[in-house]
C-alpha positions in Angstrom: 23.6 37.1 -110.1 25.0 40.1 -107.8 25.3 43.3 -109.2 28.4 45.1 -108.6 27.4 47.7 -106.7 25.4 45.3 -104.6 29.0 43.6 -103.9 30.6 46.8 -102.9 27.6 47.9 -100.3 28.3 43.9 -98.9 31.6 44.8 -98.8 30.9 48.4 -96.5 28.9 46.6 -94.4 31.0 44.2 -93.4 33.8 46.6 -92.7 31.3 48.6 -90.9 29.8 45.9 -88.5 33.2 44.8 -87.9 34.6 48.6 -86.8 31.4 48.5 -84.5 32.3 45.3 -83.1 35.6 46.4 -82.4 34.5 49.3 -80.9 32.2 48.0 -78.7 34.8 44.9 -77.8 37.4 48.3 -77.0 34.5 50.3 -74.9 33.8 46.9 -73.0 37.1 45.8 -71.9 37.6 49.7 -71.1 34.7 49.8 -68.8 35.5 46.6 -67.2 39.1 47.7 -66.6 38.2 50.8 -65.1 35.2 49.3 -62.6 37.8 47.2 -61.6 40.5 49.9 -60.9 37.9 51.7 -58.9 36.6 48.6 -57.2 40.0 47.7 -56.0 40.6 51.3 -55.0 37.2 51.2 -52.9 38.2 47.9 -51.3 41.4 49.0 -50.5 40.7 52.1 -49.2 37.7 50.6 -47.4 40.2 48.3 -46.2 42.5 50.6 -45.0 39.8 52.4 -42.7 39.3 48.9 -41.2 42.4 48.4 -40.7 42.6 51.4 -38.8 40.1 51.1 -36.3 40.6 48.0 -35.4 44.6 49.2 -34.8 42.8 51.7 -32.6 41.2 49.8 -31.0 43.5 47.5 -30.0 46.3 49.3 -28.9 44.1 51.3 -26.6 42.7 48.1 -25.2 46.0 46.9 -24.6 46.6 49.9 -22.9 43.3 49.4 -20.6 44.3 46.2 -19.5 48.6 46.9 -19.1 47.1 49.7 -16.2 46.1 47.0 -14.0 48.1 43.9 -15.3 51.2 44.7 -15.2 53.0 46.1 -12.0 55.2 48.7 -12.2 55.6 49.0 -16.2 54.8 51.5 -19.0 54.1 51.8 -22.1 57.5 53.3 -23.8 56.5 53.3 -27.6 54.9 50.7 -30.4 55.2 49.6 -33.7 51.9 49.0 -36.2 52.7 46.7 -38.7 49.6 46.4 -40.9 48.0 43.8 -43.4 45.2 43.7 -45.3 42.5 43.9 -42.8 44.4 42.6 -40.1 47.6 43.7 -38.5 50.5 43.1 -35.5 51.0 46.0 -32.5 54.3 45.5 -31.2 54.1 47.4 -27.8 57.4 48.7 -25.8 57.2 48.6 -22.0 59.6 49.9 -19.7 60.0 50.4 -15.5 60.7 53.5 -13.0 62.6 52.7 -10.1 62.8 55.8 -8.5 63.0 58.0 -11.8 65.6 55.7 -13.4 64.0 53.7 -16.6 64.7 50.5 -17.5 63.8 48.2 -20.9 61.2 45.8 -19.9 59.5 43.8 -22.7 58.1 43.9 -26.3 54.5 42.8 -26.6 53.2 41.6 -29.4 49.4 42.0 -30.5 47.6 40.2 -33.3 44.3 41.9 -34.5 41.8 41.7 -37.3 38.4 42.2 -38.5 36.2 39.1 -36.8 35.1 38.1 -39.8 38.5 38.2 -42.0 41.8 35.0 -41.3 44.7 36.6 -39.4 47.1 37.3 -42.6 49.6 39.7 -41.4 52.4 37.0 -40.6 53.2 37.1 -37.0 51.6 35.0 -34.6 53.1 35.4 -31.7 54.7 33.3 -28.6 56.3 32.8 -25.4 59.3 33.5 -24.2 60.7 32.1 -19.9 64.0 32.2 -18.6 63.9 30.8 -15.1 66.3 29.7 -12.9 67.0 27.5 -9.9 68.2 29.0 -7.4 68.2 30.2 -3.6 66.5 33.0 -1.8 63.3 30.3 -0.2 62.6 30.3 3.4 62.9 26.5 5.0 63.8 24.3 2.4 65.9 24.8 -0.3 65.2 22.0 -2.2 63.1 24.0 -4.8 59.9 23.1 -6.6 59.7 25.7 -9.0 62.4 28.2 -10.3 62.5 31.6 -10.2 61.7 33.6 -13.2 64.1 36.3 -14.8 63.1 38.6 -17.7 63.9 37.2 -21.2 64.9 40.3 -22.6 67.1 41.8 -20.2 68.1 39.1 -17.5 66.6 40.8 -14.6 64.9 39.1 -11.6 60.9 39.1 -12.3 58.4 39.6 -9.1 56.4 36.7 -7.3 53.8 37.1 -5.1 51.8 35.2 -2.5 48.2 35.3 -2.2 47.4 35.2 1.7 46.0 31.8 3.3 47.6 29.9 0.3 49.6 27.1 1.5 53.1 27.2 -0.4 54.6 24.5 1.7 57.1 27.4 2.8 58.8 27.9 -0.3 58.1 31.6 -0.1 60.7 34.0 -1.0 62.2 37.1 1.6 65.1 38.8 -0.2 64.8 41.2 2.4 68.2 40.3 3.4 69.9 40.5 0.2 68.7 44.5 -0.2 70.8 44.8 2.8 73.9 43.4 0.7 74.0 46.1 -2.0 75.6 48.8 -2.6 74.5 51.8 -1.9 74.6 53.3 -5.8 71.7 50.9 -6.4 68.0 51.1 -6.6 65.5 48.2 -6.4 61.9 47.6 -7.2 60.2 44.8 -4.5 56.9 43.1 -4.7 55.5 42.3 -1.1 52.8 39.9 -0.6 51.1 40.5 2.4 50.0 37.5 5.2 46.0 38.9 5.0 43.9 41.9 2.7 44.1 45.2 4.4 42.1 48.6 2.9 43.8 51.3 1.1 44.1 53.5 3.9 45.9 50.3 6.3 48.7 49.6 3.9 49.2 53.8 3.2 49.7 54.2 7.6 51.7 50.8 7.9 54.5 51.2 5.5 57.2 52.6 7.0 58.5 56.2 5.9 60.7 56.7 2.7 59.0 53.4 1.0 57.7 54.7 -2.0 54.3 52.3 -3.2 54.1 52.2 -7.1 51.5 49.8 -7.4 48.7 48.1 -5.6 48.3 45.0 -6.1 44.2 43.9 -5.3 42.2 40.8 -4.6 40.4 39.5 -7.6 40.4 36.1 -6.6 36.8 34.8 -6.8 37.4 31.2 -7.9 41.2 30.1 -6.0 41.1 26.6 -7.9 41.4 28.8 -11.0 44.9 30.2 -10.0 45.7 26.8 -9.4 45.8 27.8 -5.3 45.6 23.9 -3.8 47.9 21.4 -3.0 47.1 18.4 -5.7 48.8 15.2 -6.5 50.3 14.8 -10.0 50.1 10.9 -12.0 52.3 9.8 -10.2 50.6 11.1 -6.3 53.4 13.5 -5.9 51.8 16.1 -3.7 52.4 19.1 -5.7 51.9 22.7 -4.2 51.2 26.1 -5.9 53.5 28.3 -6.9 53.7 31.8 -6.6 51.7 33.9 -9.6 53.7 36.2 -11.6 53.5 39.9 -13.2 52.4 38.3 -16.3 49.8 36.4 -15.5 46.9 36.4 -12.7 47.5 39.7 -10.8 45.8 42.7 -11.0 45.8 46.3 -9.6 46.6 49.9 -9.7 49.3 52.1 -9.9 51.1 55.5 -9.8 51.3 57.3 -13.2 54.8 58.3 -14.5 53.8 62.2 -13.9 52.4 61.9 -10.8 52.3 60.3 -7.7 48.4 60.3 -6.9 46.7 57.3 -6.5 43.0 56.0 -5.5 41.3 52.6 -5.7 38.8 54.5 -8.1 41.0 54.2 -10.5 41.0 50.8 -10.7 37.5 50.3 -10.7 37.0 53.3 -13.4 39.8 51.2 -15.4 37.0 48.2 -14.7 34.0 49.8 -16.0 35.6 51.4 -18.7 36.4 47.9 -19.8 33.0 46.7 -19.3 31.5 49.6 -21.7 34.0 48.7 -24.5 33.4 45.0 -24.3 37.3 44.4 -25.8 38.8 41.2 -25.8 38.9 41.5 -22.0 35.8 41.6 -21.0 34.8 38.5 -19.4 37.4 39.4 -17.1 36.4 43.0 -16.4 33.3 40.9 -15.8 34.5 38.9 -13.6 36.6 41.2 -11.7 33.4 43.7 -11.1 31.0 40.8 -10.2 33.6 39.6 -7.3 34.0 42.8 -5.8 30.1 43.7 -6.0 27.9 40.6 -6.3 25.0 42.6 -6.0 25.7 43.9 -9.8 26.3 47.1 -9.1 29.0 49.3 -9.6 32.1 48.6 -7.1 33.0 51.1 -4.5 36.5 51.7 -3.1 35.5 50.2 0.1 35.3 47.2 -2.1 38.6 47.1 -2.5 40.9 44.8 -0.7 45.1 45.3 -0.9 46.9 42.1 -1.0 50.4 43.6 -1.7 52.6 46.5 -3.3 55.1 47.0 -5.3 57.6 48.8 -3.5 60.7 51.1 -5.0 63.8 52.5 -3.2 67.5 52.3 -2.2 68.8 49.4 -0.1 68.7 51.6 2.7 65.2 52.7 2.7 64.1 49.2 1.8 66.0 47.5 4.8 63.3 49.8 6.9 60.9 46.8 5.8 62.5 44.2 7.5 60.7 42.7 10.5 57.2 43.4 9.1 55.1 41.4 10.7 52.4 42.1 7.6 54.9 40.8 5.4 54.8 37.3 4.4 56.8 37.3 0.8 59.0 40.0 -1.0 60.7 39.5 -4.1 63.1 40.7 -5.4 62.3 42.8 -9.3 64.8 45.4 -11.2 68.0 46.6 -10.0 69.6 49.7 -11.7 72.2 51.8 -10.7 71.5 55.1 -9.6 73.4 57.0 -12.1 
């Protein structure tokens, strides 16, 4: 038999080990909270970092590679729309034509860590508007249409690379310049009939055209521009149609705050993009290899001019026709002057 006071020390005893176990139950599900408060803070702010350099990263890459992609256009402005370790640049363009601007195009960018799913939500896409129309040499019975911008109905540029056989659907709207009104100013991309140096297009353009880009040959491979004649399934003989600012040409242009321009800054826009090995660089690697096969670093003699981009009033830009180096010129922007 139990003595009383034996059942009364039971009794503390119990009540003691259970206060302990509720204590320790309390300090354990403290602890845990707080290691997981500060792991997710970690993690997110980790997060955030990563986030952030790979924002940086990408937007100056796409920056690299609009300098010699895309003729005549700028960077206006973007938008960083952020995830958890991945994110969406949306990047604002816009064109000069002789100190007027215009609204080009939004650009959308996907990035994320390598390692990480693309989460953000946008995925991007494609967007053509094209038309058939006139404006061919020869034959108007069109095999491609010509392309306008999506977002603000404007005409885009086409260009010709030299010794390409089009089957003379090549586009001159030289003669339609001479048609507007003088209150308008017009960008014009002309493809010229072989490659000439720097310093030969500079002394053959006529005075009062204003060059704004220079468009270079970086074609080391022609069936991969799709440059042949080839019969589709059914032994249609399909030609090549002209490549477009958005795809397939490269070169260099005039900055919006100056007017100086050199072939080394293409090829410094090249080996910049060969030290940051970007999402680019096979083709900063192949760019660099076609212009020195030897491996080593391109010089500006290496450069070859296929075209320009040109910018002026009707007037100036009639002084072009009868070129005999001219074998294409299409037609771009038209603003008004004022």
């Amino acid at each position: 038999m139990t003595a009383p006071w034996e059942e009364k020390e039971d009794q503390q005893l119990a009540q003691t080990l259970k206060k302990a176990k509720r204590r320790s139950m309390f300090r354990s599900i403290s602890i845990s909270f707080i290691v997981s408060i500060v792991t997710l803070i970690v993690v997110f702010f980790g997060a955030a970092q990563l986030v952030e350099r790979q924002s940086r990263e990408a937007h100056f890459s796409e920056q690299l590679y609009m300098s010699i992609s895309s003729p005549n256009e700028y960077e206006s402005g973007f938008k960083d729309n952020r995830g958890f370790l991945s994110g969406v640049l949306e990047i604002n363009t816009y064109k000069i034509i002789e100190n007027v601007p215009i609204p080009w195009q939004e650009k959308w960018f996907n990035y994320n860590e390598w390692w990480f799913p693309f989460a953000t939500g946008a995925y991007g896409g494609i967007s053509n508007l094209t038309v058939k129309g006139s404006g061919y040499q020869e034959n108007e019975e069109l095999e491609y249409h010509r392309q306008y911008n999506p977002y603000n109905g404007q005409k885009e540029m086409a260009y010709y690379v030299p010794d390409v056989d089009y089957n003379g659907k090549i586009l001159n709207d030289l003669p339609a310049i001479t048609q507007m009104g003088n209150e308008k100013l017009a960008e014009l991309a002309l493809s010229f009939n072989k490659d000439y140096s720097f310093d030969e297009v500079k002394n053959m353009l006529p005075a009062g055209i204003k060059p704004v880009w220079y468009w270079v040959d970086t074609y080391d491979d022609p069936k991969g521009f799709d440059s042949e004649p080839h019969k589709d399934g059914v032994g249609k003989l399909i030609y090549p149609r002209p490549l477009s600012s958005s795809f397939g040409v490269y070169g260099f242009r005039i900055r919006p705050d100056t007017d100086q321009v050199e072939p080394k800054d293409f090829i410094g826009a090249i080996q910049y993009g060969l030290e940051r090995k970007d999402n680019y660089y096979s083709e900063y690697k192949r760019i660099s290899k076609y212009l020195s096969p030897d491996n080593s670093e391109p010089k500006a003699e290496n450069i070859r001019i296929l075209g320009v981009v040109v910018t002026g009033t009707p007037a100036s830009l009639s002084s072009l026709n009868g070129q005999t180096y001219i074998r294409g010129a299409a037609l771009g922007a038209v603003v008004d002057k004022y």
